[in-house]
C-alpha positions in Angstrom: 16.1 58.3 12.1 18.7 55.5 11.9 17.1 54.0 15.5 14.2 54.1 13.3 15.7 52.0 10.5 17.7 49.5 12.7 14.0 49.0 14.2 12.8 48.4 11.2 15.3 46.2 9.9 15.0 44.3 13.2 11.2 43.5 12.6 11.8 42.5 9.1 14.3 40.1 10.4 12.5 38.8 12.6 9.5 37.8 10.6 11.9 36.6 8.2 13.0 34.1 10.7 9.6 33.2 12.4 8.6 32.5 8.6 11.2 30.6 7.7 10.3 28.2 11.3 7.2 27.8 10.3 8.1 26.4 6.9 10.3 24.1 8.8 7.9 23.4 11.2 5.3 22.5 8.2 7.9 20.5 6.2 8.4 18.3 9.9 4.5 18.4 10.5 4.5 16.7 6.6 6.8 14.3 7.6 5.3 13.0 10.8 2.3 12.6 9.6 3.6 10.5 6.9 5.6 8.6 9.5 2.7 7.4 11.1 0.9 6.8 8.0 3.9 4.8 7.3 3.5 3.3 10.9 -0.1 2.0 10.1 0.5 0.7 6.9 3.2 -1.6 8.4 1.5 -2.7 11.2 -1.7 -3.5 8.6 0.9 -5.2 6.1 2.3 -7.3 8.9 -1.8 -9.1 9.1 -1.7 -9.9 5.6 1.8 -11.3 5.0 1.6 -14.7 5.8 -0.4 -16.9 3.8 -2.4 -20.0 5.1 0.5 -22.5 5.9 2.4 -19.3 7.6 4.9 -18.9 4.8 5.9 -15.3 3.6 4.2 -13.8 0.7 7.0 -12.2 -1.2 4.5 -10.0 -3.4 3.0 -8.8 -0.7 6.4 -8.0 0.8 7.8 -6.5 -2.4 4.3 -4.5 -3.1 4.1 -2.6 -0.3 7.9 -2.0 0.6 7.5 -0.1 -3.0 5.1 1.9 -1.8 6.2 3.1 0.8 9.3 3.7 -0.5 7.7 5.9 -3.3 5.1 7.7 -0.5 8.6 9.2 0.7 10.3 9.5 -2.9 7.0 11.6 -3.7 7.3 13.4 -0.4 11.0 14.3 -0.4 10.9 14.8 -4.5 7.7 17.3 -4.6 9.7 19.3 -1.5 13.1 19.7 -3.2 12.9 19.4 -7.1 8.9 21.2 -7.1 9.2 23.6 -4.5 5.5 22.5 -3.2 4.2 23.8 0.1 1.1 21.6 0.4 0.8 18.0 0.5 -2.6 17.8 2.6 -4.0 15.9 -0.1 -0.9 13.4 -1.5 -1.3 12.7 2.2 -4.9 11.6 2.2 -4.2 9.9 -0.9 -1.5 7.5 0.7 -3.3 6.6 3.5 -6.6 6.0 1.7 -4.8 4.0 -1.0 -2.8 1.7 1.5 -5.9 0.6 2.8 -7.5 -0.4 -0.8 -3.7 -2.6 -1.0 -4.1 -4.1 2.6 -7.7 -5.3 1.9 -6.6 -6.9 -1.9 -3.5 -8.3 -0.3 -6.4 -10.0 2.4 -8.9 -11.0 0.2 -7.6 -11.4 -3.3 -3.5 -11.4 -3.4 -3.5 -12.4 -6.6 -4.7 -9.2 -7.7 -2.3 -6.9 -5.5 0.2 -6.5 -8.1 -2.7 -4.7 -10.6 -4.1 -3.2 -8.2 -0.4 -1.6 -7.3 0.4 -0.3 -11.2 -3.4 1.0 -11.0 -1.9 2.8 -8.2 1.2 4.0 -10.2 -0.9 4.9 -13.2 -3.1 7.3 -10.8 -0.3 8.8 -9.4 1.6 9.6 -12.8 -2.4 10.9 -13.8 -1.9 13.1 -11.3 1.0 14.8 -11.9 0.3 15.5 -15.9 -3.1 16.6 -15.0 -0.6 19.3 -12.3 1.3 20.1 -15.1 -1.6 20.2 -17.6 -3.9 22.8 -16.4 -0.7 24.9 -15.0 -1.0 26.5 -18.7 -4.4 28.3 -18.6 -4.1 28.4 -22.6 -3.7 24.3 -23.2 -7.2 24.6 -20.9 -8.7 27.0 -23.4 -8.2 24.9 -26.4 -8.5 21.3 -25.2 -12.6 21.7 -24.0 -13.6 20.5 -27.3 -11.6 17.9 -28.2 -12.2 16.7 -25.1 -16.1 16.7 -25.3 -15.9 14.8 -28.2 -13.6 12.6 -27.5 -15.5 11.5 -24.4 -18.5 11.1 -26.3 -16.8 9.0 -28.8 -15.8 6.7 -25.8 -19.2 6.4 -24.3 -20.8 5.8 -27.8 -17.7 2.8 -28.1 -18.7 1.8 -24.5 -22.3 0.7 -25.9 -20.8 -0.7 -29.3 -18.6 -3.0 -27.6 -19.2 -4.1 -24.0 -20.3 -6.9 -22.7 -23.3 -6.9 -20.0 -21.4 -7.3 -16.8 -24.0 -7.5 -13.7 -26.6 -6.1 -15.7 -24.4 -3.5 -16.9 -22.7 -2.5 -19.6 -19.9 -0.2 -18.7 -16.6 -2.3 -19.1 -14.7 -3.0 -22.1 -11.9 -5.5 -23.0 -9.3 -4.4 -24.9 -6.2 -7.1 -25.8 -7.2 -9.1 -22.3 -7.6 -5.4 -20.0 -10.6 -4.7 -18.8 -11.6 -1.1 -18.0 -14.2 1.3 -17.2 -15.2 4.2 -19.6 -17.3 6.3 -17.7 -14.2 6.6 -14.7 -12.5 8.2 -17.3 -15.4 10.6 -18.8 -15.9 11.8 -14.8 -12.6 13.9 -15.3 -13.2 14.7 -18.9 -16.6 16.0 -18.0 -15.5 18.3 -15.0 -12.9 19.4 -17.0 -15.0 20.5 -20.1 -17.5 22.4 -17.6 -15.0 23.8 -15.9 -13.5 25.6 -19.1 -17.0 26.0 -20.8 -17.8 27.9 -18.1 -15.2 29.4 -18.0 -15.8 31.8 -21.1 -19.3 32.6 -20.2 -18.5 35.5 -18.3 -21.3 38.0 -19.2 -24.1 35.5 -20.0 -25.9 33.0 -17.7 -26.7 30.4 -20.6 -25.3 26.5 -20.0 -27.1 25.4 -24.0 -23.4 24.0 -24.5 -23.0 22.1 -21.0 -26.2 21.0 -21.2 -26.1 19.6 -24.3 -22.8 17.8 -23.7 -24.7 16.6 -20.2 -27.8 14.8 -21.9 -25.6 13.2 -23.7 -23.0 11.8 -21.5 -26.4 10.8 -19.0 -28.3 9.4 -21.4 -25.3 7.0 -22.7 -24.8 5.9 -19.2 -28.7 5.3 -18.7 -28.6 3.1 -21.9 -25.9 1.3 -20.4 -27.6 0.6 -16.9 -25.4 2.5 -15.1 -27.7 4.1 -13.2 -24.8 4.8 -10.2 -22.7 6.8 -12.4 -25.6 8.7 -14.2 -26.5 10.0 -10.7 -22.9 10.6 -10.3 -22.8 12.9 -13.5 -26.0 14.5 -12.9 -25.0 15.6 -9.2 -21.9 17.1 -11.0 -23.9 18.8 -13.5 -26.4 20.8 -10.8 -22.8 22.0 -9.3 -21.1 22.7 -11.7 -24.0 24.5 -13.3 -25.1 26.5 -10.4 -21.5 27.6 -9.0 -21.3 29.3 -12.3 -24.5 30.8 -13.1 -26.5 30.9 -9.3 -29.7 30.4 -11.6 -32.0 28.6 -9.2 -34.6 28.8 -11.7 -32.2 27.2 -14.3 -31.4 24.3 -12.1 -34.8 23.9 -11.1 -35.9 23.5 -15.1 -33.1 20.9 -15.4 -34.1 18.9 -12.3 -38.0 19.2 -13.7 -37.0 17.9 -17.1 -34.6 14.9 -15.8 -37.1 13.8 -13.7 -39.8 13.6 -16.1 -37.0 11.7 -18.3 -36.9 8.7 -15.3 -40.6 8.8 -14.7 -40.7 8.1 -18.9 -37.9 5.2 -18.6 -39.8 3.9 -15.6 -43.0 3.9 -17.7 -41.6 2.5 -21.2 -38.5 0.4 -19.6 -40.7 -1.4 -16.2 -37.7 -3.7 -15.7 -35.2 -0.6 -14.6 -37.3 -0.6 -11.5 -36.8 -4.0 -11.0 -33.2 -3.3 -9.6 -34.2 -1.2 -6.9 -37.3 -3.3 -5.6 -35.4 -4.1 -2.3 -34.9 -0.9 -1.6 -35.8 -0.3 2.0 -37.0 -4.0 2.4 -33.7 -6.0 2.6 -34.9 -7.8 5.5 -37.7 -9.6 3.7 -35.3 -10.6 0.4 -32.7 -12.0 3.2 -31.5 -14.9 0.6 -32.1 -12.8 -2.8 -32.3 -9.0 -3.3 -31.5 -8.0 0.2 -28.5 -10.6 0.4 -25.5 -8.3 -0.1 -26.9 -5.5 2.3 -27.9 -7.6 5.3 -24.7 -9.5 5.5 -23.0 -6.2 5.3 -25.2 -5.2 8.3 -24.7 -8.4 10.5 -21.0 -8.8 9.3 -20.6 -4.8 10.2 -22.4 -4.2 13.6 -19.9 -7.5 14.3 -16.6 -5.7 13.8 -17.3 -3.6 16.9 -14.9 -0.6 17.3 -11.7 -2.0 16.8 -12.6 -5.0 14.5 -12.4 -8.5 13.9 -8.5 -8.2 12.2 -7.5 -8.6 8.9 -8.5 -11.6 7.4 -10.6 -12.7 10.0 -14.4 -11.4 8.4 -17.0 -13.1 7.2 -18.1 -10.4 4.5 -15.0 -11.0 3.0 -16.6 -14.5 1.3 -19.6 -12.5 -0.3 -19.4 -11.4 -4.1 -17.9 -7.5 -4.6 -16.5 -7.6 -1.0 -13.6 -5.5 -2.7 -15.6 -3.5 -4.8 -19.6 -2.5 -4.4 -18.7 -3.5 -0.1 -15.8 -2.7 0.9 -16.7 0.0 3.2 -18.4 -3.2 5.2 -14.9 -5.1 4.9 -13.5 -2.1 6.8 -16.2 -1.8 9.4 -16.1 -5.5 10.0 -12.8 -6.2 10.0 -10.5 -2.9 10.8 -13.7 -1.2 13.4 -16.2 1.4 13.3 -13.0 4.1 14.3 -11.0 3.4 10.9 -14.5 3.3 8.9 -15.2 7.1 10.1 -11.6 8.1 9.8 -11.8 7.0 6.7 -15.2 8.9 5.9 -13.8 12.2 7.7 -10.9 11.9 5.2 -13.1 12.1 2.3 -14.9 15.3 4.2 -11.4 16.7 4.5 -10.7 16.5 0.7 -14.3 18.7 0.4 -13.5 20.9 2.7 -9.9 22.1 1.6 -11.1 22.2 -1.9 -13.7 24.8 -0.9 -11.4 26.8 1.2 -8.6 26.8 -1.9 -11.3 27.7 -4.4 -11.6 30.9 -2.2 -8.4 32.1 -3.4 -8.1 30.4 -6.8 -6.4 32.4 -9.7 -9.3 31.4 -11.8 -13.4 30.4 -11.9 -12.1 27.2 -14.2 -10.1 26.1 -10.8 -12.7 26.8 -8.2 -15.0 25.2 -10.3 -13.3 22.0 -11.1 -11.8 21.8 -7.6 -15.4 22.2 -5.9 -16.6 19.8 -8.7 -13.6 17.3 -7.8 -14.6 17.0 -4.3 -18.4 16.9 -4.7 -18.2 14.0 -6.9 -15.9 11.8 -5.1 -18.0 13.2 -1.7 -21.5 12.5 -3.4 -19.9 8.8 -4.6 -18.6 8.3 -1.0 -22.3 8.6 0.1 -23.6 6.6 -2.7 -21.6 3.6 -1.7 -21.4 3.7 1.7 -25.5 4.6 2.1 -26.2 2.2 -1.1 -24.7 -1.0 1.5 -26.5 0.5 4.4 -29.9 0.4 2.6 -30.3 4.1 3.4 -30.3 4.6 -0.4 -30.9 2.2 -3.2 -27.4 0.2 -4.1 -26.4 1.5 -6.8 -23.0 -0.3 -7.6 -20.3 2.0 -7.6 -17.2 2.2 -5.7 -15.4 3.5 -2.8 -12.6 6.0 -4.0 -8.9 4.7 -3.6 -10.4 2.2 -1.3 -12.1 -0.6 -4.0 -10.5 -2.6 -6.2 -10.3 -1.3 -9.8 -7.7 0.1 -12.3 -10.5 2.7 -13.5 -11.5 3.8 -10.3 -8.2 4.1 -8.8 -6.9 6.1 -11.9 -10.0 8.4 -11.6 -9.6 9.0 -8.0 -5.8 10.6 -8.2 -7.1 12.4 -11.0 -9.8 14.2 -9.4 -7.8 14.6 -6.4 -5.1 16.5 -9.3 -8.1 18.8 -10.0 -8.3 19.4 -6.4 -4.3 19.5 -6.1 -4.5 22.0 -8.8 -6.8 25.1 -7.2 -4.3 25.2 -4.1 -2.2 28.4 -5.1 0.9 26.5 -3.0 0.7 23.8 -6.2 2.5 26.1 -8.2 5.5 27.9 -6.4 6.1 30.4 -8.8 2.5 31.9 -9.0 2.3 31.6 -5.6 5.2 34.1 -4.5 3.6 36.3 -7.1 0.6 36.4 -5.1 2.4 36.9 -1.4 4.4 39.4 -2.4 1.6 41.4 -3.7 -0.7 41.0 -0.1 
C-alpha cells in the first residue's frame, strides 16, 4: 500500500515537472520566434533608413526602435502581469504590422509617424476589446446600443462625406480623416455574435437581418461596393454557423441578388466600375492601368525581390493601400508575399480550432467571423490586383496604410484573441482542472 502511494506520488511529480518544461519550453519557443521577427524587421529597417543623399532618417530610427521595444514590452508584460499562455496571434500581428511600417517608411516617410499611433491605437483596441468581452454580461447588454450606434454612424457617413475615388466612405473630423465602415466591421460581428447568442431554441435571424440590410444598403449608397461584399460574406457566416439553415441562407443570397440585378438596372453607371474586369490588357493606359503594372512590376520581383525601395509599382497611385500586396511581390519576392498570405490562413485556422473549445457560441461565432472577414478581405485585395476578381478597393489587413484599417485589424484579431480559453488564465485552470 505505501509502495503504491510513493508510486503514485512519483508519477504525479513527474508530470508536474514535464508540465512545467513544456511551459518553459513554450515561453522560449515565444521568444525566439519573436527574436527572429525582431531579426527581420531590422534587417528590413536597415533598407529604408537612409534617405536619398544617404543621411539618417531619425523618424524612421526612433519609429521602429519603439516598436520593437513595445513588441517585447507586450511580450514580457502579457507573460508576467496577465498570466497569458498564447501569443500565436500578437505574434502574427507584429510581423504583419512591421511590414505595413517598412513599406510607409519606403514609400511615404512622411506618413510613418501616423501610421505608427494607428498602430498604437490598434493595439490599445485590442486589449479593451480582451477585457471587454471577458464579462459575458457587458456582452449581453451592449448589442443594442451598439446596433444603433453603428447605424447612426453609417447614416453620418452619407450626411457628411466627401466623394473620395468615387466613394463616399471617409469623413473629416477637426483635419482627421477616417473610415466609418472599418469601425462598423467589429460592431457588426459583435452585435451578431450576441444576437445570436440568445436565440437558443429558435432558428429565426428577423433581428440580424434587419440590422444587415441596413448596414449593406448604407454601404451600397456610398459606393462601397468592397466593404458591402465584405459585410455580406460576414452575414452568410455568421448566419449559418448559428442556425445551419441552408434554406435560410439560400433566401438571403436569392433576395440580395435580385437587389444588384435592380441597382444594375436603375443605377447603369455602378457597372461602369467593373467594365475591365477580366480585360485589363486591352484598357492598358485607363481601366486596366493599376492591375497590369501590378502584373509586370510583380512577375519582376522574382523570388527574392527587387529590395526596398528599388520598385517601380511604388510610383503608381494606392501603392500603399488598394496594391500593396504588388509592392511586396515586387520588391520583398514571391517567398515573403506567400508567407505573408499563409499568415493570414494561420489566423483562420487557429480561430477555428479555439472556437472548438470556446466557453460560449457568442465566442466561436465572433472568432470564426473575425477570421473569415479579414480571410475573405485578404482574397478581395490580393485577387482584386490580380484581375481574378473585380478590384474592388479595399485593403490589405495590417499591411496597407490607414489609421481605420489598421485599428480594425487588431480589433478583429481581439475577437479572435478572445475565443482562445489560454486568453483568460483564470477560466482556463477552471477548465483543466476539470478534464
Amino acid at each position: 500500500m505505501a509502495h503504491s502511494k510513493v508510486k503514485n506520488a512519483n508519477i504525479s511529480y513527474s508530470s508536474a515537472a514535464s508540465g512545467a518544461k513544456e511551459k518553459k519550453k513554450h515561453r522560449l519557443n515565444n521568444a525566439f520566434v519573436l527574436l527572429l521577427i525582431t531579426v527581420f524587421q531590422l534587417i528590413s529597417a536597415v533598407q529604408t533608413v537612409f534617405d536619398s543623399d544617404g543621411e539618417i532618417r531619425q523618424d524612421i530610427v526612433f519609429v521602429f526602435g519603439a516598436y520593437i521595444v513595445i513588441e517585447w514590452l507586450w511580450l514580457i508584460i502579457s507573460r508576467l502581469a496577465f498570466k497569458r499562455k498564447s501569443f500565436e496571434l500578437e505574434l502574427i500581428g507584429f510581423f504583419l504590422t512591421g511590414i505595413g511600417l517598412t513599406v510607409v517608411a519606403s514609400v511615404f516617410p512622411g506618413d510613418l509617424i501616423k501610421q505608427f499611433v494607428a498602430f498604437l491605437l490598434g493595439l490599445t483596441v485590442f486589449e479593451l476589446i480582451l477585457w471587454f468581452v471577458a464579462d459575458i454580461k457587458r456582452i449581453e447588454w451592449s448589442s443594442v446600443p451598439l446596433a444603433i450606434a453603428s447605424v447612426a454612424l453609417l447614416a453620418l457617413n452619407l450626411i457628411l462625406a466627401e466623394a473620395t475615388n468615387g466613394a463616399l466612405n471617409w469623413i473629416t473630423v477637426f483635419g482627421i480623416s477616417f473610415q466609418p465602415s472599418e469601425f462598423v466591421k467589429i460592431a457588426f460581428i459583435f452585435v451578431g455574435a450576441s444576437t445570436l447568442e440568445k436565440l437558443q431554441s429558435t432558428r429565426s435571424l428577423l433581428k440580424y437581418i434587419v440590422f444587415s440590410v441596413v448596414c449593406i444598403g448604407c454601404l451600397f449608397l456610398m459606393y462601397d461596393f468592397g466593404a458591402a461584399l465584405i459585410f455580406f460574406f460576414t452575414f452568410i457566416l455568421i448566419s449559418f454557423m448559428r442556425s445551419g439553415d441552408i434554406r435560410t441562407i439560400a433566401v438571403v443570397c436569392g433576395a440580395a441578388l435580385l437587389g444588384a440585378i435592380l441597382i444594375l438596372i436603375f443605377k447603369p453607371y455602378v457597372a461602369e466600375r467593373f467594365a475591365t474586369y477580366r480585360h485589363i490588357w486591352e484598357y492598358p493606359d485607363a481601366g486596366g492601368y493599376q492591375q497590369t503594372r501590378v502584373l509586370i512590376y510583380a512577375a519582376s520581383g522574382g523570388l527574392f525581390g527587387t529590395g526596398i525601395g528599388r520598385g517601380e509599382l511604388r510610383n503608381i497611385f494606392a501603392s500603399t493601400t488598394d496594391l500593396v500586396f504588388g509592392v511586396l511581390c515586387e520588391e520583398w519576392g514571391v517567398i515573403l508575399a506567400i508567407a505573408v498570405v499563409l499568415a493570414y490562413g494561420f489566423i483562420a485556422v487557429h480561430a477555428i480550432r479555439s472556437s472548438q473549445g470556446a466557453r460560449s457560441s457568442f465566442f466561436a461565432i465572433a472568432a470564426t467571423a473575425a477570421a473569415g472577414m479579414m480571410l475573405f478581405q485578404t482574397c478581395l485585395n490580393v485577387f482584386g490586383i490580380t484581375d481574378i476578381l473585380p478590384l474592388t478597393g479595399v485593403t490589405l489587413p495590417f499591411i496597407s496604410q490607414g489609421g481605420s484599417s489598421m485599428i480594425c485589424s487588431w480589433a478583429l484579431l481581439a475577437l479572435i484573441k478572445a475565443c482562445d480559453l489560454r486568453t483568460y488564465p483564470s477560466f482556463y485552470e477552471k477548465v483543466e482542472a476539470q478534464r
